[in-house]
C-alpha positions as CSV (number, residue, x, y, z in Angstrom):
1,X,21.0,-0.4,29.9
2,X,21.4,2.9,32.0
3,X,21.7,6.7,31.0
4,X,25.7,7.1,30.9
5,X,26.2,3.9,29.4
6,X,27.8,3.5,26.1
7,X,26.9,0.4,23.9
8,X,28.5,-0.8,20.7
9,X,31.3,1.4,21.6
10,X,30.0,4.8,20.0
11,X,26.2,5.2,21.2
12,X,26.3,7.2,24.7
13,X,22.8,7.0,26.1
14,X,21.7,10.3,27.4
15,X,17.6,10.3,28.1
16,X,15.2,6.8,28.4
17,X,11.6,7.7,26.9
18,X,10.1,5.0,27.9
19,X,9.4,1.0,26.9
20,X,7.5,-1.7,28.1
21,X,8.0,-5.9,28.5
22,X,9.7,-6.4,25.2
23,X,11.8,-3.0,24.5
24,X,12.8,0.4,25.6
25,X,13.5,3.5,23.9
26,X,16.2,5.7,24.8
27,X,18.2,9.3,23.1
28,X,21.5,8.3,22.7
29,X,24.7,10.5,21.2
30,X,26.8,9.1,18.5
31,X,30.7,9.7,19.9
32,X,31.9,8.8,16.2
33,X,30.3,11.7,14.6
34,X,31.9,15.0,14.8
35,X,29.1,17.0,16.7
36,X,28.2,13.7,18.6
37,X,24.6,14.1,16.6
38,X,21.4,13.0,18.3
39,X,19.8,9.4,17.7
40,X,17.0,7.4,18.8
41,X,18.1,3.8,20.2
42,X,15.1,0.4,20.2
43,X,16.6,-1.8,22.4
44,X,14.4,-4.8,22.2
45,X,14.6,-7.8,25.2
46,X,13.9,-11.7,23.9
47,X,12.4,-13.4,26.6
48,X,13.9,-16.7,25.4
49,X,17.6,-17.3,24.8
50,X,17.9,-20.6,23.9
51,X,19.6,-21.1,20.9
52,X,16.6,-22.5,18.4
53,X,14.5,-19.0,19.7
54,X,17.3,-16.6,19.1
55,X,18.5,-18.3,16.0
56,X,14.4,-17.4,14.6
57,X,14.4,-13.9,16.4
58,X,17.6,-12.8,14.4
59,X,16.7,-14.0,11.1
60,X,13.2,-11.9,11.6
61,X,15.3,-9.0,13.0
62,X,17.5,-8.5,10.0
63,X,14.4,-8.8,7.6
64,X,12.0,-6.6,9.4
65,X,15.9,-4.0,9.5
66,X,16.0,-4.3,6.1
67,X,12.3,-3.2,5.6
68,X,12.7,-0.2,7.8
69,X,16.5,0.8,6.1
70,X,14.0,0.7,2.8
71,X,11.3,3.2,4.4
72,X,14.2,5.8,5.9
73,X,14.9,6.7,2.5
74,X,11.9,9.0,2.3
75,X,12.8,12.1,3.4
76,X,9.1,12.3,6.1
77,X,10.5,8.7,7.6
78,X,13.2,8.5,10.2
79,X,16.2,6.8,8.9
80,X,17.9,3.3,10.1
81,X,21.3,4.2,10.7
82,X,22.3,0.9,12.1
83,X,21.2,-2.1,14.0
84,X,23.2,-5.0,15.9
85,X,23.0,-7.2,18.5
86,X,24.8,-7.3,22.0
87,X,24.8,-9.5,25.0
88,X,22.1,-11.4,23.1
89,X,19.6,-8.0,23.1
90,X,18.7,-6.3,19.6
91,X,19.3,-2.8,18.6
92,X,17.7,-0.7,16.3
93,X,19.6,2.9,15.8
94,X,17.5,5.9,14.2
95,X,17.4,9.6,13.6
96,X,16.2,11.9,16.4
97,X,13.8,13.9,14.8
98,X,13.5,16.6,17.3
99,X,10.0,18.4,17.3
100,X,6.2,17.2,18.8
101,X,3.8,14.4,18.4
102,X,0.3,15.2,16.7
103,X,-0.8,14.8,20.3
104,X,0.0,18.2,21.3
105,X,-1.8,19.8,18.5
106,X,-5.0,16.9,18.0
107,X,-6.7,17.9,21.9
108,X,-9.7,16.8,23.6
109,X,-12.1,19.9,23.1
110,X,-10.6,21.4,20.0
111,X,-11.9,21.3,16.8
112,X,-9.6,21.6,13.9
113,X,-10.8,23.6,10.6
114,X,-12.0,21.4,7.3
115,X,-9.5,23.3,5.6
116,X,-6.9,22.3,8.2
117,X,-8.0,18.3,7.8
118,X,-7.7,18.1,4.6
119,X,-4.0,19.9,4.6
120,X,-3.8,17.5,7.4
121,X,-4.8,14.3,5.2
122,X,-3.2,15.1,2.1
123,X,0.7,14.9,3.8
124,X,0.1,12.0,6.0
125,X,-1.2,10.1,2.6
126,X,1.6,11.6,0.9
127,X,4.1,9.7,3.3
128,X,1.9,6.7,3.7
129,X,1.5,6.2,-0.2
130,X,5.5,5.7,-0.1
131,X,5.2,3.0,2.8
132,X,2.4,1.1,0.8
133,X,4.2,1.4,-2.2
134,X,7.0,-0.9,-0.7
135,X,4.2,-3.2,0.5
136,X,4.8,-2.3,4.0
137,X,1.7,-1.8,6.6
138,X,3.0,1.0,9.4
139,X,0.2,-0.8,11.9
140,X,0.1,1.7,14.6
141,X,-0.5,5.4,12.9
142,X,-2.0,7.3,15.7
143,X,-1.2,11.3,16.8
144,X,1.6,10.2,19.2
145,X,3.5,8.6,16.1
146,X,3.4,11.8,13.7
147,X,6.1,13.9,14.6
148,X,6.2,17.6,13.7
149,X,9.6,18.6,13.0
150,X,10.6,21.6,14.7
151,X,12.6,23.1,12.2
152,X,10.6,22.8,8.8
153,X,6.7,21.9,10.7
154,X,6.7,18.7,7.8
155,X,4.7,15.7,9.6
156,X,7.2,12.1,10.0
157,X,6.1,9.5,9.9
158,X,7.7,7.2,13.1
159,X,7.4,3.9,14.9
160,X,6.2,1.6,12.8
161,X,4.4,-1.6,13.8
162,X,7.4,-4.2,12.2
163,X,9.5,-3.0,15.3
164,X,6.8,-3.9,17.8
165,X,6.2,-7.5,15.9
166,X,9.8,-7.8,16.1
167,X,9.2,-7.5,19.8
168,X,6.7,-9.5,20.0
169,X,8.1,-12.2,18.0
170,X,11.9,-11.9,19.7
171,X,10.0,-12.4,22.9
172,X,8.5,-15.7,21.8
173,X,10.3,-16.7,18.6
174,X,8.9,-20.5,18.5
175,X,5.7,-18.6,17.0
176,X,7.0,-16.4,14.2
177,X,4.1,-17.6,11.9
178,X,1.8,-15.8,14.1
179,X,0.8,-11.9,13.2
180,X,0.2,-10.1,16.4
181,X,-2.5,-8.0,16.4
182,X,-0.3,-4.5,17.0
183,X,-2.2,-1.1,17.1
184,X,-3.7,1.1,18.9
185,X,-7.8,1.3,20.5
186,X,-9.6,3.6,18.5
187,X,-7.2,3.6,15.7
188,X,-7.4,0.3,14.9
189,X,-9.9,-1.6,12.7
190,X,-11.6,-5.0,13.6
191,X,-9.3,-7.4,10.7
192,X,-5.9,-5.7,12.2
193,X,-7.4,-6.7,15.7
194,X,-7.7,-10.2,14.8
195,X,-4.0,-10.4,13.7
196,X,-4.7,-9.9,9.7
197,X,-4.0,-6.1,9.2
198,X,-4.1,-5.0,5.4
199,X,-2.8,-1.6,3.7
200,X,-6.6,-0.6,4.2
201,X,-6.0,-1.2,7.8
202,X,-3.4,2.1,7.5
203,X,-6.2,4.0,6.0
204,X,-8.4,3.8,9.1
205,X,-6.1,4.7,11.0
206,X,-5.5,8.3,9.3
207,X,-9.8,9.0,8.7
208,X,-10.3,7.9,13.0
209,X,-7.3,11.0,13.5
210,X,-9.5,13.2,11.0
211,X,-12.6,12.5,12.9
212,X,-10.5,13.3,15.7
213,X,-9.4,16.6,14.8
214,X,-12.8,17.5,13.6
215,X,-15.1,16.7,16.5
216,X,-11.9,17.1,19.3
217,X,-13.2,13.8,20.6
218,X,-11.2,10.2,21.2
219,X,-12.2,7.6,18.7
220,X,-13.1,5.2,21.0
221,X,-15.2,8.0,22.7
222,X,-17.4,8.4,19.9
223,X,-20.9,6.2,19.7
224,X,-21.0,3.7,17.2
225,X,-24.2,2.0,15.1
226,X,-25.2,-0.7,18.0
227,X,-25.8,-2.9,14.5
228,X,-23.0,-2.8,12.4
229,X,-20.6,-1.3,15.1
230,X,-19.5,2.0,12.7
231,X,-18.4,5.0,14.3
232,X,-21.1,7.9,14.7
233,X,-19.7,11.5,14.5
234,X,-21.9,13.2,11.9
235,X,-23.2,15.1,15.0
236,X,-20.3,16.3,16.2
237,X,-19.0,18.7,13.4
238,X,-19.8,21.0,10.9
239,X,-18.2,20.0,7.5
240,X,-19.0,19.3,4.0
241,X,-20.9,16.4,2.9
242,X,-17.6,15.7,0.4
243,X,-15.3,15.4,3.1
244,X,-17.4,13.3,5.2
245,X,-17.7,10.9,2.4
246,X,-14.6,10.6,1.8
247,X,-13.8,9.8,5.6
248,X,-16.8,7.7,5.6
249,X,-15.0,5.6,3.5
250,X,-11.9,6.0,5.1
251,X,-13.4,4.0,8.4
252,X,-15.3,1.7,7.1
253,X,-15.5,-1.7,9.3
254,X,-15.4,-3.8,6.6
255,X,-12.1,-3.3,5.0
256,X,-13.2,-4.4,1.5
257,X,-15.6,-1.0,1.6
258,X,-12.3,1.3,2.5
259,X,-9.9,2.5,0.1
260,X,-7.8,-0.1,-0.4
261,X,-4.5,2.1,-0.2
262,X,-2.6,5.6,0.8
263,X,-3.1,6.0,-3.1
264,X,-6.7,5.6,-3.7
265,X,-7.4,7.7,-0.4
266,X,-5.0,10.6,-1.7
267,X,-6.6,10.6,-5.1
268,X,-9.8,11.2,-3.4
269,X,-8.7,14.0,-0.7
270,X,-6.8,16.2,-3.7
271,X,-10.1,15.6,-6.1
272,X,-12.0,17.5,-3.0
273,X,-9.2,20.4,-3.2
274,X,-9.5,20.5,-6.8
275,X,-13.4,20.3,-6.9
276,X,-13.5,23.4,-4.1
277,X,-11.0,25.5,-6.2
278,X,-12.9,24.9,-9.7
279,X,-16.2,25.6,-7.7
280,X,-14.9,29.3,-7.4
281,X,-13.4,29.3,-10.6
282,X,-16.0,28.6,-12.2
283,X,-18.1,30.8,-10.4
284,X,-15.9,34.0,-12.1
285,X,-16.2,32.3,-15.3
286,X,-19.8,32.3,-15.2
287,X,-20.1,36.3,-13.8
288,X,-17.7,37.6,-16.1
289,X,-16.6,35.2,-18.9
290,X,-19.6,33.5,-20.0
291,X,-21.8,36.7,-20.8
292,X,-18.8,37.8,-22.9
293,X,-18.6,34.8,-25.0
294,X,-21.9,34.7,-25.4
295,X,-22.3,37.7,-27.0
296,X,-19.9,36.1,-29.8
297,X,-21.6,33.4,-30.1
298,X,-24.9,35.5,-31.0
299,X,-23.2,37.6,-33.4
300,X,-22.0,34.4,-35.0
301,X,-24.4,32.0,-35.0
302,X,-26.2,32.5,-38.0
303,X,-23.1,33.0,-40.4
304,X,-21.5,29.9,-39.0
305,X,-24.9,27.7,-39.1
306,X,-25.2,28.6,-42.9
307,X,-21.5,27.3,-43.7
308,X,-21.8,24.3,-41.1
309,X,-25.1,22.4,-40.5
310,X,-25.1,20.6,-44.4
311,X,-21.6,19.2,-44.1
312,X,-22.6,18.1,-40.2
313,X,-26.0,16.8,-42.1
314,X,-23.8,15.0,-44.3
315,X,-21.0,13.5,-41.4
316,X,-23.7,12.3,-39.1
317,X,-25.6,10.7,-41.3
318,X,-22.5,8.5,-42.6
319,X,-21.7,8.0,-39.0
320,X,-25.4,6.6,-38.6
321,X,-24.5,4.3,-42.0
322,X,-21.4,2.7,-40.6
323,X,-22.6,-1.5,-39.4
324,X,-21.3,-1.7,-35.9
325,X,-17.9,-3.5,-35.8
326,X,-17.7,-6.5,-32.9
327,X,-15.1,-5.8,-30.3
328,X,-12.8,-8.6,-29.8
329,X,-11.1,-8.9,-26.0
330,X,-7.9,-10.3,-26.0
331,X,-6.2,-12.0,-22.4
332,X,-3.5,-10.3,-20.6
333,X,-1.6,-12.7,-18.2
334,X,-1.1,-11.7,-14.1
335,X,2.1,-14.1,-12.7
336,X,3.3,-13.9,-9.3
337,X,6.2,-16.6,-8.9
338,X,7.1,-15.7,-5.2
339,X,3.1,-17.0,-4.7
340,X,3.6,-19.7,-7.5
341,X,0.5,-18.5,-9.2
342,X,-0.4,-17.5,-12.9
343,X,-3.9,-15.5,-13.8
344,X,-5.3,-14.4,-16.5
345,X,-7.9,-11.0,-17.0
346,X,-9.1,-9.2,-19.8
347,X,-7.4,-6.3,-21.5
348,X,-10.1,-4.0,-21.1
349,X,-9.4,-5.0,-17.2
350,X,-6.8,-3.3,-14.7
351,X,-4.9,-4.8,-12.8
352,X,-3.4,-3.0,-9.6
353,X,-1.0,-4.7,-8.0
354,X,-0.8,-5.0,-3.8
355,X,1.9,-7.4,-3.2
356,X,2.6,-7.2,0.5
357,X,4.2,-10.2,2.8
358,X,2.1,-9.2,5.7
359,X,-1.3,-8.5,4.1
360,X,-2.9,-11.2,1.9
361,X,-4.2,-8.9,-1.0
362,X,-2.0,-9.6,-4.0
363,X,-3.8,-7.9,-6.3
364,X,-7.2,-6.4,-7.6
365,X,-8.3,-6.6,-10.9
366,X,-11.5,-3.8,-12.2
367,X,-12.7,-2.5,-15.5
368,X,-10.7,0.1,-16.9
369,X,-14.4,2.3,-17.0
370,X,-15.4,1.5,-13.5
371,X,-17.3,4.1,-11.6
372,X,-16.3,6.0,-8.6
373,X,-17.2,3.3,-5.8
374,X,-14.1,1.4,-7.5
375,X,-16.9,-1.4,-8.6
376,X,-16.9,-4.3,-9.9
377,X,-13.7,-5.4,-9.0
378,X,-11.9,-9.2,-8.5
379,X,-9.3,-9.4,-5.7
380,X,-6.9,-11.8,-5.1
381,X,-5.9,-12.8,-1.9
382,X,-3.0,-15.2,-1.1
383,X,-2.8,-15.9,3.4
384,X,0.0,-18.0,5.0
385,X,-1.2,-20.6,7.2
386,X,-1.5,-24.4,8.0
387,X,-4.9,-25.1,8.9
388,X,-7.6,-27.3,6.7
389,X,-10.1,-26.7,4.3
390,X,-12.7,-27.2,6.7
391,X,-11.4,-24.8,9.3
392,X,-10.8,-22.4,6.8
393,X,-13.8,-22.5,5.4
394,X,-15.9,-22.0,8.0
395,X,-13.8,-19.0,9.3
396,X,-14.2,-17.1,6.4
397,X,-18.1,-17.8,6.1
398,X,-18.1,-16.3,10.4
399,X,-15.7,-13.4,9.4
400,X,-17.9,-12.4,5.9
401,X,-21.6,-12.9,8.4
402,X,-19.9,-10.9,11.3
403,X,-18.0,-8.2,8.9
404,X,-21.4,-7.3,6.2
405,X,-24.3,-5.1,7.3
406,X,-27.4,-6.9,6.6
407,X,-26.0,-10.0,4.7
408,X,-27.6,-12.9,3.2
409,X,-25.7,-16.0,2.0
410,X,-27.5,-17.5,-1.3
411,X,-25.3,-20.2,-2.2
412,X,-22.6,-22.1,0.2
413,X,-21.0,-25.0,-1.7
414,X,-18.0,-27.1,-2.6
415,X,-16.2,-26.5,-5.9
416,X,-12.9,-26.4,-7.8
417,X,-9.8,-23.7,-8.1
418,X,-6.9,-23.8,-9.7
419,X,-7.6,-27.8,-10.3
420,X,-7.8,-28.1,-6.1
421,X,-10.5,-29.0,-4.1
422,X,-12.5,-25.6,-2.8
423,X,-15.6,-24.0,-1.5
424,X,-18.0,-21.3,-3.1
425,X,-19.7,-18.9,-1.1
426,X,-21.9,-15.7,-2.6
427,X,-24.2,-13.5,-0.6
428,X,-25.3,-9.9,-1.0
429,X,-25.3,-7.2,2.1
430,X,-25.4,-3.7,1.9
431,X,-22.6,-1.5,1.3
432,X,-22.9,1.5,4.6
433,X,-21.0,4.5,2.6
434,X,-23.4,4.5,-0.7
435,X,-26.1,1.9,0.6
436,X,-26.3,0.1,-2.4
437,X,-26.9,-3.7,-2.5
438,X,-24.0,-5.7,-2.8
439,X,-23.8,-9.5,-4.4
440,X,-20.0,-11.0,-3.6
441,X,-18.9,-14.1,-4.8
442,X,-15.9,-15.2,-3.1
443,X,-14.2,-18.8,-4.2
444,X,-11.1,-20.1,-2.2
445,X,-8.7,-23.6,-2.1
446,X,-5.6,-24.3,0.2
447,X,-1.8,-25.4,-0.9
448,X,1.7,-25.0,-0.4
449,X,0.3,-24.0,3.5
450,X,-1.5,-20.8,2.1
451,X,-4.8,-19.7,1.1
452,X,-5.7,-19.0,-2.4
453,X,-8.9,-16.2,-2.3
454,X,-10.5,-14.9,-5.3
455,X,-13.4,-12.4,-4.4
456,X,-15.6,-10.9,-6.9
457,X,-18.1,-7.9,-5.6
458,X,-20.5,-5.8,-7.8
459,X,-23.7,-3.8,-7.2
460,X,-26.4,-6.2,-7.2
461,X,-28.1,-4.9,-10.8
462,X,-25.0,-5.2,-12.2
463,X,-23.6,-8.6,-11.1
464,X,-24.4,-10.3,-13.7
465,X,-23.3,-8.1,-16.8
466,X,-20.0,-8.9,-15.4
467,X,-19.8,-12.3,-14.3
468,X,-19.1,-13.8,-17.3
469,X,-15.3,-12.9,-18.2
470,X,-14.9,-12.7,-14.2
471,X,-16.1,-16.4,-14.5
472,X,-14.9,-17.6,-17.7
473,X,-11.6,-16.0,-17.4
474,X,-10.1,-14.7,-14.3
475,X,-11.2,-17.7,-12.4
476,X,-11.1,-20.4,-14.2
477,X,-7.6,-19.4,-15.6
478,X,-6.2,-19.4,-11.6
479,X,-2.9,-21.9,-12.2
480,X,-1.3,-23.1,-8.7
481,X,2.1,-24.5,-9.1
């Protein structure tokens, strides 16, 4: 395809961006519209054309379309205005959002603001919590794929990983089972390198573009632990020890110690806003409200601990009189039919779920009163694949030894799930962000070609308090039909 040339009989191409082996990417005008608008045409090349291939490529062309029509409805992501397919070549047609990458802004040598960051975090999060919402991973967030519009300054969100595994897969269809490992060097964590990307995957993305912003160094220019291979940028900034917690987190190797979505990570970035705005809040309350009050409250005290402290006498000590009442737990009942699976948890449990067809989290389950490290928590993990319990097995036990800082397998061992044949593994390591010891008890069987995964983590002291319903009820209620 050439500039001048129109395809599909409406889109005249005008500039080519750029493209590689499996796609290029041009600016193309739409003749059908009235002021011939701007639009941004994918073109993407299969490298097979036999009949079997391209049959596979455009069934996984008009899903991953489908996905991406979904996503353009939020007003930071481009819209899909159409796609087809000509002379056996696919086409993806988008808005033109006209305006600059991130990249022109993010430099080597320039160090952003903490104030700036967090503005920063908080609308990238905000159009990412939309994405993982639908279940979608974008796969490839980096500067050069968050546009700022020129008319408005509001970040897009653009070029989302499903186009390049459509690439990739159109350009050898006979392996559509396997996911590419898409991304970018620096932005990308170690699971999404390996071809198993997760929503938390997303979330290192946006904390390695923080750290980029605040230091004005390239991730993958920054040192990292020679032991557990996390970045090291502490040194190169100047910012609260809040916001490099939170970022901390954010980058994590081990994706189990992120935030596990846009949602969790955008909580967390507006409690800092909030927490910095109540600090100087409170810090007029206490200069000019607090002595006022408490100059009532002097005046007061005496007349109203006269009329008071014999009825409180009275309340407490009935309180102290009532026998403790046992608190009965009933089941609620988790069923996910497109994984042919039924769980059950307890009511005083939460269960959030993270459905997505190209991650294999399905769901986590934690106690309604869990503390701020989001522990203890089950999640459930369901992977597509075809291999055996052996090779499975000892896949999981390299990637849980090669993922943990300082871990220490107690017990390795065959078991049950779900009335299948399974394996048992629990070992402790130590969690990097807080550094607290953590015992994991993860418990997995194959059928139907997928992976069943049910991981329980707590901090060490407190492993056992919940074990029991984690045990006695989430696990051993796991029905595979």
């Amino acid at each position: 395809m050439t500039v001048g040339k129109t395809i599909a009989g409406r889109y005249y191409i005008v500039t080519h961006l750029g493209g590689g082996a499996f796609g290029q990417t041009y600016i193309a005008r739409d003749l059908q519209l009235p002021n011939k608008d701007h639009c941004l045409i994918k073109q993407l090349k299969p490298l097979n054309t036999d009949s079997n291939s391209l049959k596979a490529a455009r069934r996984l062309f008009k899903t991953e379309a489908k996905v991406l029509n979904h996503l353009g409805t939020h007003p930071q992501i481009p819209r899909l205005l159409a796609y087809f397919e000509q002379d056996r070549e696919f086409y993806l047609v988008e808005d033109f959002i006209e305006g600059k990458p991130l990249t022109e802004e993010i430099k080597p040598g320039k160090r952003w603001e903490e104030s700036e960051v967090i503005d920063l975090l908080e609308e990238i999060l905000q159009v990412l919590e939309f994405v993982h919402q639908q279940g979608v991973i974008h796969r490839d967030i980096k500067p050069a794929n968050l546009m700022r519009r020129k008319k408005d300054g509001k970040i897009f969100l653009i070029d989302f990983g499903a186009v390049k595994q459509i690439s990739t897969h159109i350009a050898d269809a006979a392996q559509i089972n396997y996911t590419v490992g898409i991304g970018t060097k620096g932005y990308m964590p170690p699971e999404q390198a390996r071809g198993r990307p997760r929503l938390a995957s997303d979330i290192y993305a946006v904390g390695a573009i923080a750290i980029q912003a605040l230091t004005g160094i390239m991730p993958y220019e920054l040192p990292e632990n020679p032991k557990t291979g996390q970045v090291m940028w502490h040194d190169s900034s100047n910012i609260s020890s809040e916001l490099t917690k939170v970022l901390d987190k954010m980058v994590q190797m081990d994706f189990i110690q992120r935030y596990r979505n846009a949602t969790e990570a955008l909580a967390a970035i507006r409690n800092l806003k909030y927490t910095k705005t109540s600090i100087t809040e409170s810090s007029w309350r206490r200069e000019f409200v607090i002595p006022s009050i408490a100059v009532v409250i002097t005046a007061t005290f005496g007349l109203a601990s006269w009329i008071l402290m014999p009825r409180f006498g009275e309340l407490f000590q009935s309180n102290l009189e009532k026998p403790a009442q046992p608190e009965i737990i009933n089941n609620l009942t988790y069923e996910n039919p497109a994984y042919a699976l039924k769980i059950k948890y307890p009511e005083n449990w939460h269960l959030y779920r993270e459905e997505n067809p190209i991650s294999a989290s399905i769901a986590r389950i934690a106690p309604k009163q869990s503390n701020s490290e989001n522990l203890p928590e089950v999640i459930i993990d369901v992977e597509n694949l075809n291999i055996s319990l052996e090779q499975y097995t000892d896949s999981s036990i390299t990637e849980i030894i090669e993922n943990n800082p300082e871990v220490k397998i107690i017990d390795s061992r065959p078991t049950s799930l779900g009335e299948n044949d399974g394996h048992l593994v629990i070992y402790t390591s130590k969690d990097p962000y807080t550094n607290l010891k953590i015992r994991s008890m993860q418990v997995w069987t194959l059928k139907h070609n997928r992976a069943y995964v049910i991981t329980y983590r707590a901090e060490e002291k407190r492993y056992n308090e919940f074990f029991p319903p984690v045990r006695d009820v989430i696990i051993n209620s796991l029905e595979i039909n």
